[in-house]
PyMOL commands that place a pseudoatom at each C-alpha (Angstrom):
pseudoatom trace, name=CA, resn=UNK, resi=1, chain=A, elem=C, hetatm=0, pos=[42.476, 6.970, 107.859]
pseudoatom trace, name=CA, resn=UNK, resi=2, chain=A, elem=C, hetatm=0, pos=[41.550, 8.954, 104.935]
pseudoatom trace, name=CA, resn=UNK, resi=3, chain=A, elem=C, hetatm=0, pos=[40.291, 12.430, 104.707]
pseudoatom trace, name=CA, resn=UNK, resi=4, chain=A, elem=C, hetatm=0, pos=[38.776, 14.362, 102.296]
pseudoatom trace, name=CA, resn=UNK, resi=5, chain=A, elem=C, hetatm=0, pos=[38.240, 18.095, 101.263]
pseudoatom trace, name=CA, resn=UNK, resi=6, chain=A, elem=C, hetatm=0, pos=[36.064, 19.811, 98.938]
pseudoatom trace, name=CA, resn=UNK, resi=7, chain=A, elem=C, hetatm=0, pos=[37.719, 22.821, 97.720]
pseudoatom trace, name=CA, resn=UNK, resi=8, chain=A, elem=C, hetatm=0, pos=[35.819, 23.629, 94.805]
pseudoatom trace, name=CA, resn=UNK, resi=9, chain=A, elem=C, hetatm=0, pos=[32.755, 22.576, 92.971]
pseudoatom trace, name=CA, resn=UNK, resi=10, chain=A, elem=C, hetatm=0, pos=[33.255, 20.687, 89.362]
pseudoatom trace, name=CA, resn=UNK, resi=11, chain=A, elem=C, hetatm=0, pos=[30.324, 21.533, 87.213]
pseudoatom trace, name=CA, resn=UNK, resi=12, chain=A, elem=C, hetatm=0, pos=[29.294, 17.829, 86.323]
pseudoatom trace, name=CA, resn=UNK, resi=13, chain=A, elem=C, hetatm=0, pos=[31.505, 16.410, 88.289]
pseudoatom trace, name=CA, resn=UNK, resi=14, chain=A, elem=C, hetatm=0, pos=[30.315, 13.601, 90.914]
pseudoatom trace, name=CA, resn=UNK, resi=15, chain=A, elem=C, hetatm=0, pos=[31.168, 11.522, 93.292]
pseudoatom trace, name=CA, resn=UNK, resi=16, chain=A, elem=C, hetatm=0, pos=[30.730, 8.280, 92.245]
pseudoatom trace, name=CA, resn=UNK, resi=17, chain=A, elem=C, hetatm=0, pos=[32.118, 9.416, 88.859]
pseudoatom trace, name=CA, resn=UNK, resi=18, chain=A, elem=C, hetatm=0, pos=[35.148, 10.194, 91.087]
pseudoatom trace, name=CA, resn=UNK, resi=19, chain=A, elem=C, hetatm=0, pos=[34.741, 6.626, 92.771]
pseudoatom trace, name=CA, resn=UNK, resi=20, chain=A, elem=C, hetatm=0, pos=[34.462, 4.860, 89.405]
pseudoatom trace, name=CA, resn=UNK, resi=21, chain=A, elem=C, hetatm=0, pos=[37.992, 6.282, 87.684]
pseudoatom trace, name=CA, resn=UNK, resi=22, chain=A, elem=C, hetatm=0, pos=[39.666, 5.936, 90.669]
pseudoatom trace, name=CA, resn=UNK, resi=23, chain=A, elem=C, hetatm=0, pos=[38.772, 2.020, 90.933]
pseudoatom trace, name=CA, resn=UNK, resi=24, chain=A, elem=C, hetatm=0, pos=[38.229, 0.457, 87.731]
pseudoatom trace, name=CA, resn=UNK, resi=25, chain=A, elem=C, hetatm=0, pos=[38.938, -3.018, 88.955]
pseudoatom trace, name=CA, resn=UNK, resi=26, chain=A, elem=C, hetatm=0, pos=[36.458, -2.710, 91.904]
pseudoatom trace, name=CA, resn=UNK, resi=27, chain=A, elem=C, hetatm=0, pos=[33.932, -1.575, 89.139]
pseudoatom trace, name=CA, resn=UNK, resi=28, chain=A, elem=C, hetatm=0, pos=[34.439, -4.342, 87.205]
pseudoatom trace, name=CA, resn=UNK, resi=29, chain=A, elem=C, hetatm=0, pos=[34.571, -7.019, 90.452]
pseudoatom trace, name=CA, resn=UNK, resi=30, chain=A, elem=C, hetatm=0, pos=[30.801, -5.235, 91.401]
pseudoatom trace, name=CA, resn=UNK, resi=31, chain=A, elem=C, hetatm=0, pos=[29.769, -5.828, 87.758]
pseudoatom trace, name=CA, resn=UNK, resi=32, chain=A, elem=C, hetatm=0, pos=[31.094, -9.542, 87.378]
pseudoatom trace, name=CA, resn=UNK, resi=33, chain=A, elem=C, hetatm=0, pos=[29.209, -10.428, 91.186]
pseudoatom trace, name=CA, resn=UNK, resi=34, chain=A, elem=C, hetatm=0, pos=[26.199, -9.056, 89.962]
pseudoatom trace, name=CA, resn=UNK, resi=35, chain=A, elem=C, hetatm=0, pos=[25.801, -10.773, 86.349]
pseudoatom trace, name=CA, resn=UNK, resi=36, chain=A, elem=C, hetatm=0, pos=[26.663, -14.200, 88.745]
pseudoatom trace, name=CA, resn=UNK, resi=37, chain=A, elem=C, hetatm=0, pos=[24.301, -13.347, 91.292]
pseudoatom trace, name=CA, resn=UNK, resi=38, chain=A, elem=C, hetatm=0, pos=[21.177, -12.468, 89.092]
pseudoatom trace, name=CA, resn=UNK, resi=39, chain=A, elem=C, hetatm=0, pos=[18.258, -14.984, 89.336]
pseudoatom trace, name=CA, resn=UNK, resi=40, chain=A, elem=C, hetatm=0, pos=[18.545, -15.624, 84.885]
pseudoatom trace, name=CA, resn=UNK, resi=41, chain=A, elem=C, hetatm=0, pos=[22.613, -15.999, 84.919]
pseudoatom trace, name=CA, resn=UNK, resi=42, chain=A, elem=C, hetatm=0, pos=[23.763, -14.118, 81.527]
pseudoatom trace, name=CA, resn=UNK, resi=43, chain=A, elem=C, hetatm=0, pos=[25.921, -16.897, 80.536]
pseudoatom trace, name=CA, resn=UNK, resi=44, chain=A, elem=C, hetatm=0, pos=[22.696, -19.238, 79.603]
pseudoatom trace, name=CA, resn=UNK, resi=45, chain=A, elem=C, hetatm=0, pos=[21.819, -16.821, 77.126]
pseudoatom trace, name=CA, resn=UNK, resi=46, chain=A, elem=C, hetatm=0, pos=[25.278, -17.762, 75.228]
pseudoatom trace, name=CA, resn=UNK, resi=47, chain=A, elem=C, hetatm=0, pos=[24.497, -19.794, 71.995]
pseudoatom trace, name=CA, resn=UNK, resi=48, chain=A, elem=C, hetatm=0, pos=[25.144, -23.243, 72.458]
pseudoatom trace, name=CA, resn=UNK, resi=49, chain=A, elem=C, hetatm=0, pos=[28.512, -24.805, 70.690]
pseudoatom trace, name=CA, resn=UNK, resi=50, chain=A, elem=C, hetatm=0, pos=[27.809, -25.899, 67.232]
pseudoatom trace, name=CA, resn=UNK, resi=51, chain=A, elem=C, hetatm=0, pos=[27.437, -29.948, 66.755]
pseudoatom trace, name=CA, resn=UNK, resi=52, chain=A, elem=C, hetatm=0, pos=[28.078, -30.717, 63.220]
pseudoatom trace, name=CA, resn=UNK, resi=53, chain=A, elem=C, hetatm=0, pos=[26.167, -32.488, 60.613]
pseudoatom trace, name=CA, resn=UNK, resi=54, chain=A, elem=C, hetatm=0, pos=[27.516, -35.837, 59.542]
pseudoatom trace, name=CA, resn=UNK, resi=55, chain=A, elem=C, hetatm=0, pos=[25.928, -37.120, 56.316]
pseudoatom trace, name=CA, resn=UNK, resi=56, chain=A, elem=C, hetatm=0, pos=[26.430, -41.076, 55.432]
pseudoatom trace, name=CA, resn=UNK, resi=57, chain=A, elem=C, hetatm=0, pos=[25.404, -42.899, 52.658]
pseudoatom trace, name=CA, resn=UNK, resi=58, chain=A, elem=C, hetatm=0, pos=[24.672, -46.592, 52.586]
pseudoatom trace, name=CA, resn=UNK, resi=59, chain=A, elem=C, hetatm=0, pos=[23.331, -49.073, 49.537]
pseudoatom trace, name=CA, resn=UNK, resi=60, chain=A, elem=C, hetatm=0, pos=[22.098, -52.426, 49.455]
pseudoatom trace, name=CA, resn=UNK, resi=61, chain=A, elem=C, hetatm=0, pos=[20.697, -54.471, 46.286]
pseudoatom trace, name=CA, resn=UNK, resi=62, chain=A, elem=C, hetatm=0, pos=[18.368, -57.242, 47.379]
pseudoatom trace, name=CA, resn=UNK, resi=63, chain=A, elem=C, hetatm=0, pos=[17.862, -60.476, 45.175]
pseudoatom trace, name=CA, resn=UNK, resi=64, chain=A, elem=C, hetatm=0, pos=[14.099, -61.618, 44.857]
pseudoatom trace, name=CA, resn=UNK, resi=65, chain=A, elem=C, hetatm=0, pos=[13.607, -65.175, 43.625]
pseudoatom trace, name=CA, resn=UNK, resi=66, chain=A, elem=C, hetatm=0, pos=[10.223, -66.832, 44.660]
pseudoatom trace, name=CA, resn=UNK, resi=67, chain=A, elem=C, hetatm=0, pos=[7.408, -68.575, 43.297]
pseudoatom trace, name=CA, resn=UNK, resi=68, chain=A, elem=C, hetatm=0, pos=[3.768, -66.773, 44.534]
pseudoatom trace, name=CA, resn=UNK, resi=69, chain=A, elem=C, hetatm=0, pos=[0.259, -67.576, 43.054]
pseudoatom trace, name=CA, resn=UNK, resi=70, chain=A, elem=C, hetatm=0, pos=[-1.317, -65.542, 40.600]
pseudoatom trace, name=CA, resn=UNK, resi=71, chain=A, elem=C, hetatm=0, pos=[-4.034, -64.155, 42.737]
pseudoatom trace, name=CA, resn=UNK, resi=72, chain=A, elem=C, hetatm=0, pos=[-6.114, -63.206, 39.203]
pseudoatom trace, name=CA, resn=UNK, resi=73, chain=A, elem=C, hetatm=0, pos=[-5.683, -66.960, 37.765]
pseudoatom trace, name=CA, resn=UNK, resi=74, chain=A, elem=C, hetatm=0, pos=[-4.815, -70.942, 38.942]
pseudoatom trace, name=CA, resn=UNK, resi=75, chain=A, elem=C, hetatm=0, pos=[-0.990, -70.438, 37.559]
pseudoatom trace, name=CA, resn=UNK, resi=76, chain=A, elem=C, hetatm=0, pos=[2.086, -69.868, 39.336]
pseudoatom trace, name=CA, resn=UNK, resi=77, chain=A, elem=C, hetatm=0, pos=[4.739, -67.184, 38.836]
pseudoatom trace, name=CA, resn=UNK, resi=78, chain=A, elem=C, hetatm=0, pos=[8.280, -67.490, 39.534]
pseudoatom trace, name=CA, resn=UNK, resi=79, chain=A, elem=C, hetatm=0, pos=[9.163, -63.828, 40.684]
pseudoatom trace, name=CA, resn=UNK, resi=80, chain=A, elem=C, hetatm=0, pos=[13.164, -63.058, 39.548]
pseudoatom trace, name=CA, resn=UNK, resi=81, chain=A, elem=C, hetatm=0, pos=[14.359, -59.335, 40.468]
pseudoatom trace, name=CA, resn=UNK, resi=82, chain=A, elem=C, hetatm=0, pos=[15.836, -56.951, 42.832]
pseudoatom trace, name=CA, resn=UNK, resi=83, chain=A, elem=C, hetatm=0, pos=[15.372, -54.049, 45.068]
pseudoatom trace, name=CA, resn=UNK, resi=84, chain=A, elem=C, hetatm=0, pos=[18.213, -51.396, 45.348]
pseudoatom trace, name=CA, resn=UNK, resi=85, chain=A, elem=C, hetatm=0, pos=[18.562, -49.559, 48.874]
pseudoatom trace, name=CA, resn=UNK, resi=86, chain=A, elem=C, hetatm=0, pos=[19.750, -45.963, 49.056]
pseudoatom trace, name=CA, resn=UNK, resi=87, chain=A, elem=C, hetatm=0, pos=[19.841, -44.927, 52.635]
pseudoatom trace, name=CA, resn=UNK, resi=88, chain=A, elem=C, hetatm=0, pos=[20.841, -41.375, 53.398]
pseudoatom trace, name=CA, resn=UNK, resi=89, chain=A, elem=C, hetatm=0, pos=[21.114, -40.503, 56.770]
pseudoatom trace, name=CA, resn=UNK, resi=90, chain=A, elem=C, hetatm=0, pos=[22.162, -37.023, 58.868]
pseudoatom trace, name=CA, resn=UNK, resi=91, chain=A, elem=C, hetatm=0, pos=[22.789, -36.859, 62.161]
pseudoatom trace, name=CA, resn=UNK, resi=92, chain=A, elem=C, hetatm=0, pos=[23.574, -33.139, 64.274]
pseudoatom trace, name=CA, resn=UNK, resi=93, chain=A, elem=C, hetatm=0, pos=[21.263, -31.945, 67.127]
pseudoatom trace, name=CA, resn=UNK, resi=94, chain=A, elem=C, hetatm=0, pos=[18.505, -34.134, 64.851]
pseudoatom trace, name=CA, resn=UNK, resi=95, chain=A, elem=C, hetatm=0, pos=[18.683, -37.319, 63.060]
pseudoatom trace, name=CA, resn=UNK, resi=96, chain=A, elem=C, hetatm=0, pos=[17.101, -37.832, 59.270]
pseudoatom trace, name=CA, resn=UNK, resi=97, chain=A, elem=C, hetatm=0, pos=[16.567, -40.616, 57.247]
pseudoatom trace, name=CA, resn=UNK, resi=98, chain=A, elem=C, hetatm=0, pos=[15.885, -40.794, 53.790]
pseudoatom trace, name=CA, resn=UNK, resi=99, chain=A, elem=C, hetatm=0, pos=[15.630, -44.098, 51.925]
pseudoatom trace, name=CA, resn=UNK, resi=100, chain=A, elem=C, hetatm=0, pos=[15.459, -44.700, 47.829]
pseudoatom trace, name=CA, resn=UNK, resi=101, chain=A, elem=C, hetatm=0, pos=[14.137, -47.950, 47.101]
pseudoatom trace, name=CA, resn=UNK, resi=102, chain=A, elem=C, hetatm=0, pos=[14.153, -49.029, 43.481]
pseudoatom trace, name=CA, resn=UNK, resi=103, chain=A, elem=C, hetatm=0, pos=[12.484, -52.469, 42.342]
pseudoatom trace, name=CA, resn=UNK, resi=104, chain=A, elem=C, hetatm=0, pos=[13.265, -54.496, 38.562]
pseudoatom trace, name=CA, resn=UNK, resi=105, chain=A, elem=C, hetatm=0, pos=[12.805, -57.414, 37.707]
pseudoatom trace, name=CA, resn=UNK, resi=106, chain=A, elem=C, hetatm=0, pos=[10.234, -59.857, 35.649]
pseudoatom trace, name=CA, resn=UNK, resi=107, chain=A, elem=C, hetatm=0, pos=[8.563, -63.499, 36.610]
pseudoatom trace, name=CA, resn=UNK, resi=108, chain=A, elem=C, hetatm=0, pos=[7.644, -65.817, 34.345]
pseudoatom trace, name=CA, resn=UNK, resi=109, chain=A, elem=C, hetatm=0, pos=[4.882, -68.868, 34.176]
pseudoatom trace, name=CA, resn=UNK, resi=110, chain=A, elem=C, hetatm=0, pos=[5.874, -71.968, 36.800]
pseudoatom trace, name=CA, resn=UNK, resi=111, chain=A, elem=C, hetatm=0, pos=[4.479, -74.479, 38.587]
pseudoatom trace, name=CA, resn=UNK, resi=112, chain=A, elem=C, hetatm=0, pos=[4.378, -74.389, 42.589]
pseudoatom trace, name=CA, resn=UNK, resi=113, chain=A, elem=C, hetatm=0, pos=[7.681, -75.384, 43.185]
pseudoatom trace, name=CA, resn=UNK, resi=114, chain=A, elem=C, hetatm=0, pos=[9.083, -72.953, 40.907]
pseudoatom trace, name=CA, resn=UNK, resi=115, chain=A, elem=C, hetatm=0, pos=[9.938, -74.741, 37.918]
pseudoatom trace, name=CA, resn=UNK, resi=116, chain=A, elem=C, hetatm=0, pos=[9.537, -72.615, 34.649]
pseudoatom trace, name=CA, resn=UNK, resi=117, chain=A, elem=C, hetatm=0, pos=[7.057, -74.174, 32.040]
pseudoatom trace, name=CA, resn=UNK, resi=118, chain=A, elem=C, hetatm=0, pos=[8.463, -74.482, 29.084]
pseudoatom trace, name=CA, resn=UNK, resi=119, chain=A, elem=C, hetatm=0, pos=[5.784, -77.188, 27.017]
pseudoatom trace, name=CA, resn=UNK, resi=120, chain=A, elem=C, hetatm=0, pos=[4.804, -74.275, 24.903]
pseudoatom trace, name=CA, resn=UNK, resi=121, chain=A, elem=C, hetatm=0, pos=[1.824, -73.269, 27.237]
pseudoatom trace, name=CA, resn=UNK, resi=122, chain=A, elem=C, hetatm=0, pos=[3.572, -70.582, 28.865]
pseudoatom trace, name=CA, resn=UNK, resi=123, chain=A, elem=C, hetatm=0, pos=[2.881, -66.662, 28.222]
pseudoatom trace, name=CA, resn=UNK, resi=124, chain=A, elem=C, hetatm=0, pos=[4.719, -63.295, 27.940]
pseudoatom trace, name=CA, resn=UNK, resi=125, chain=A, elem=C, hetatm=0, pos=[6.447, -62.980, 30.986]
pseudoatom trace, name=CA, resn=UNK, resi=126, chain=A, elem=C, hetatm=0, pos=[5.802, -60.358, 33.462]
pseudoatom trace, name=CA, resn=UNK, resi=127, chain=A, elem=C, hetatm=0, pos=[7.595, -57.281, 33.791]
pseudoatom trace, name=CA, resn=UNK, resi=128, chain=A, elem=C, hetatm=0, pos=[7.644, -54.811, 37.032]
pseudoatom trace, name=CA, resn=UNK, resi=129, chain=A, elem=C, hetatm=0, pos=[9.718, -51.884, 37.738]
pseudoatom trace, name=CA, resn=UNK, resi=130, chain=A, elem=C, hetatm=0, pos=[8.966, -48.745, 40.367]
pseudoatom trace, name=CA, resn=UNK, resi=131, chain=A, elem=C, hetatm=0, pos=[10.961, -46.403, 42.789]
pseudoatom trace, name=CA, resn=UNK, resi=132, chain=A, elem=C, hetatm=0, pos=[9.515, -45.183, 46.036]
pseudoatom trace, name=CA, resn=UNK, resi=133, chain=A, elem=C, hetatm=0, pos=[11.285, -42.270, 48.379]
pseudoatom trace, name=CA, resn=UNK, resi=134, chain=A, elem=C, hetatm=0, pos=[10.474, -42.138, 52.181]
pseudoatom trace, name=CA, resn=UNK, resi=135, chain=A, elem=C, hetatm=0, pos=[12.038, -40.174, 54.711]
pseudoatom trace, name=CA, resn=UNK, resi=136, chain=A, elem=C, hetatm=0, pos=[12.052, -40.005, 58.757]
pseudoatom trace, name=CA, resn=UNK, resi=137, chain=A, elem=C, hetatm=0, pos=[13.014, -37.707, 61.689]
pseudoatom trace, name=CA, resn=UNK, resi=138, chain=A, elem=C, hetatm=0, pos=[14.271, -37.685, 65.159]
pseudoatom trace, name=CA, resn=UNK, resi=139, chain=A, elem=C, hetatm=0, pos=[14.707, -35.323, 67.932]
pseudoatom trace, name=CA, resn=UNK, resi=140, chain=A, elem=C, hetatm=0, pos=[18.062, -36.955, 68.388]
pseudoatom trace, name=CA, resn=UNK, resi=141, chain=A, elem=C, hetatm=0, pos=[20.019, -39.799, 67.191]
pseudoatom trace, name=CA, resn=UNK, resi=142, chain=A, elem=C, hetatm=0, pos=[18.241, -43.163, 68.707]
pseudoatom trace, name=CA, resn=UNK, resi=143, chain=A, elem=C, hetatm=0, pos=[20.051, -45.507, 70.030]
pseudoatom trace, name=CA, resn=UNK, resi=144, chain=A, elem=C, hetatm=0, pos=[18.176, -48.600, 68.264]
pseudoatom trace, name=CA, resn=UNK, resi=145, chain=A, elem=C, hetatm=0, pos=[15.035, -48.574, 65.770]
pseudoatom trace, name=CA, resn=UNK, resi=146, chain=A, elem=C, hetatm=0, pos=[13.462, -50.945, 63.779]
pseudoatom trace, name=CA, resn=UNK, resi=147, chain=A, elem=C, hetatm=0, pos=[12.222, -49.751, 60.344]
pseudoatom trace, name=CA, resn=UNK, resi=148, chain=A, elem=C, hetatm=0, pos=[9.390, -51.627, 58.215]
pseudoatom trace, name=CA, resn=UNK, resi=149, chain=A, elem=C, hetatm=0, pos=[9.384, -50.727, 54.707]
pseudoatom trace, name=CA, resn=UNK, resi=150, chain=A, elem=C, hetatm=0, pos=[6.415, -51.670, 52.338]
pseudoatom trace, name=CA, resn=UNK, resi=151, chain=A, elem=C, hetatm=0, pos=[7.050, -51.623, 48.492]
pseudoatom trace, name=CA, resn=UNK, resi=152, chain=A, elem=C, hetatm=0, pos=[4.205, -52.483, 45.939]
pseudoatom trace, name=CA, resn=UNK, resi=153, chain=A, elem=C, hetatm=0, pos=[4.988, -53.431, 42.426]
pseudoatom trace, name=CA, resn=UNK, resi=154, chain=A, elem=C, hetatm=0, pos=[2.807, -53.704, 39.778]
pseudoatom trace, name=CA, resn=UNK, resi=155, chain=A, elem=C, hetatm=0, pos=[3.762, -56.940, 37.381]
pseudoatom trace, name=CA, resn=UNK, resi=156, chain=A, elem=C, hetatm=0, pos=[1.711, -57.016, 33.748]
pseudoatom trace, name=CA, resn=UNK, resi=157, chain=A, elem=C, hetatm=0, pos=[2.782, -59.434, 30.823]
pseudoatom trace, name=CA, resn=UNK, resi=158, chain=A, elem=C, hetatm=0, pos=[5.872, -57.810, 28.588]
pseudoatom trace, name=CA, resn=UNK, resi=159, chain=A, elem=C, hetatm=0, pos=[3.088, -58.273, 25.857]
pseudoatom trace, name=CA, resn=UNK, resi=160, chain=A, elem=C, hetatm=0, pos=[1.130, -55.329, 27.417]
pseudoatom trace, name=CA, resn=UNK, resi=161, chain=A, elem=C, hetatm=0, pos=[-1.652, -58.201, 28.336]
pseudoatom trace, name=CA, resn=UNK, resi=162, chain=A, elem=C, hetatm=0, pos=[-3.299, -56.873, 31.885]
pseudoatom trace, name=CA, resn=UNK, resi=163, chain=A, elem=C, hetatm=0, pos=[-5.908, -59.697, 32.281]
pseudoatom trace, name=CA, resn=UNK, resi=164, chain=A, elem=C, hetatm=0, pos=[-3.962, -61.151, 34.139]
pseudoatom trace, name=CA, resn=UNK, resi=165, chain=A, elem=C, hetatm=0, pos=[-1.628, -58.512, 36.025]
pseudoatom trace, name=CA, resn=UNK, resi=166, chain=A, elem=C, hetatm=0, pos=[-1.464, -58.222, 39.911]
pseudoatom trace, name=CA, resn=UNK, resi=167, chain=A, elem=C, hetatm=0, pos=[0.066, -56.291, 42.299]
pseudoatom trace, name=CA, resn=UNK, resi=168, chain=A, elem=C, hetatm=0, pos=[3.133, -57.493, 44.493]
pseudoatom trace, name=CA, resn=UNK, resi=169, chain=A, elem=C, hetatm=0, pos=[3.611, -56.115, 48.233]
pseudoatom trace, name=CA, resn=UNK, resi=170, chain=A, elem=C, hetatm=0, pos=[7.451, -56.743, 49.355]
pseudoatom trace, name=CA, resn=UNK, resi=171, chain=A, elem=C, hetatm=0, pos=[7.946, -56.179, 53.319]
pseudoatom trace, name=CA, resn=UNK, resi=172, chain=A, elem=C, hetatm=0, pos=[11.674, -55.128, 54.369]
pseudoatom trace, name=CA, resn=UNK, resi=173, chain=A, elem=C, hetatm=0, pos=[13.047, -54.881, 57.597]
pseudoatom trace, name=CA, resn=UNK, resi=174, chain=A, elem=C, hetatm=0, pos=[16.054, -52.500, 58.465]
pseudoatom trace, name=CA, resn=UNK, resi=175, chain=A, elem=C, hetatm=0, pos=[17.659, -52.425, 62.414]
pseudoatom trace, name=CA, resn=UNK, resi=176, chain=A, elem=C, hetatm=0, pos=[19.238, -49.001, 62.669]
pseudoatom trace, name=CA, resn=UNK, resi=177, chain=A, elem=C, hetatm=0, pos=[21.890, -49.408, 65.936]
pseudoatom trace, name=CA, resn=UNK, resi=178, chain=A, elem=C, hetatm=0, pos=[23.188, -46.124, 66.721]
pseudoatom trace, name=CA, resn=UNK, resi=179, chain=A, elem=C, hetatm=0, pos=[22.047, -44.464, 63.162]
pseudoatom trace, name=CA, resn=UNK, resi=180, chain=A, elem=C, hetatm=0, pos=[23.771, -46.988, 61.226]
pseudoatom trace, name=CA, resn=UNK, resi=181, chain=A, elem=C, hetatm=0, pos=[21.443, -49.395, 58.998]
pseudoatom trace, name=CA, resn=UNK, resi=182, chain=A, elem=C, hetatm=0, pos=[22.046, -53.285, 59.235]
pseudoatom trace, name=CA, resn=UNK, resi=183, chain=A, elem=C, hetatm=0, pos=[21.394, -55.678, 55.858]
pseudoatom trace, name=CA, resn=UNK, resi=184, chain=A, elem=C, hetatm=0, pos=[17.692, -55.443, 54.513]
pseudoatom trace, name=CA, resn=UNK, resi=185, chain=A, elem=C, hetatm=0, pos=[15.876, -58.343, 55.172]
pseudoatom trace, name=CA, resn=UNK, resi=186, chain=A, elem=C, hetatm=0, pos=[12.823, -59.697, 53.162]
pseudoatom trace, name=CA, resn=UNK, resi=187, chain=A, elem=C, hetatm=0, pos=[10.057, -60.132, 55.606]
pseudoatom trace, name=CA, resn=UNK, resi=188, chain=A, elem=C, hetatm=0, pos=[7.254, -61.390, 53.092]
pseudoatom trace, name=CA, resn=UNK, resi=189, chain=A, elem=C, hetatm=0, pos=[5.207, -60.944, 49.940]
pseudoatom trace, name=CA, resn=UNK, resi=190, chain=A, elem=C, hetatm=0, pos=[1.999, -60.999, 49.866]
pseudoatom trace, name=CA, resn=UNK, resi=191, chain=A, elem=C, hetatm=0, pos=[0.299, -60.476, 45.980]
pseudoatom trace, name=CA, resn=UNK, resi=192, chain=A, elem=C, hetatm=0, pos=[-3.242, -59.213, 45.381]
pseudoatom trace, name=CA, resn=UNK, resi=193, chain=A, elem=C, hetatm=0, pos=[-5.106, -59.177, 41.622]
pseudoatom trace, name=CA, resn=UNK, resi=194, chain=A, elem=C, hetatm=0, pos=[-5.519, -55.810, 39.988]
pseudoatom trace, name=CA, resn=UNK, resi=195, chain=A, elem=C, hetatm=0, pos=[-9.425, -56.083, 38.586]
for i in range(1, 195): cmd.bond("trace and resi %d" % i, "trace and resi %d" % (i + 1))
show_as sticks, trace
zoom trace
């Protein structure tokens, strides 16, 4: 049993301050129960651990080779070019695409089964170059995506003749599987005449 005696009066001098220096530890076990018992615990307040950016970079160069009709005339053209791929992506608490596509290449008079004319009735071939940027965004990384990706070129004769130019619509396909892009594939072209 423990007794105690006032024998003189402390001018700001309490109990509890008395209670408090004499048991630290029982302070500090009061303060601890009452931060675990409160309805908004103070640890979800903590910032959450840092998830770090990974940046990847991947590049593809598709071949085009294929005859298509002149939409603007009765001739054939045998397209001969490629597109070139840049893929960026970034994955951290998001995930960001951001794709580069750049298109050369020419085509040049043929029949319908692709063979070039070359009786002397042929014209300037056609020339087409372009570069397109796109980019997409995710909450989080997805597990498996399909991406469509339309690129229009517009093909005129190297002469600088437009009577007959036309504009070429390439389709590409890309399956992303866990952020990572597979092989482009060429889905179609379609053509369409400029006037």
């Amino acid at each position: 049993m423990m007794s105690t005696r006032t024998i003189g009066t402390i001018r700001d001098f309490s109990g509890p301050a008395l209670f408090f220096r004499a048991y630290p530890s029982v302070v500090t076990g009061i303060t601890f129960a009452l931060i675990l018992s409160s309805p908004v615990a103070a640890f979800a307040q903590l910032p959450l651990p840092i998830v770090p950016t990974i940046n990847l970079r991947y590049t593809f160069s598709v071949p085009v080779v294929k005859p298509v009709v002149n939409p603007c005339s009765t001739t054939f053209v045998l397209i001969n070019g490629r597109t070139d791929l840049t893929i960026d992506t970034s994955a951290g608490t998001d995930f960001k695409m951001f794709v580069d596509y750049a298109s050369t290449g020419g085509g040049m008079d043929a029949l319908a089964d692709g063979t070039l004319i070359s009786d002397g009735t042929q014209k300037a071939g056609y020339v087409y170059s372009g570069d397109v940027k796109s980019e997409a965004g995710f909450p989080q990384k997805p597990l498996t995506f399909i991406a469509s990706i339309p690129i229009v070129d517009y093909l005129e004769r190297s002469s600088g003749g437009t009577a007959d130019a036309f504009l070429m619509s390439s389709l590409f396909e890309i399956t992303f599987t866990n952020g990572v892009p597979g092989v482009p594939v060429l889905k179609a072209i379609d053509v369409a005449c400029v006037h």
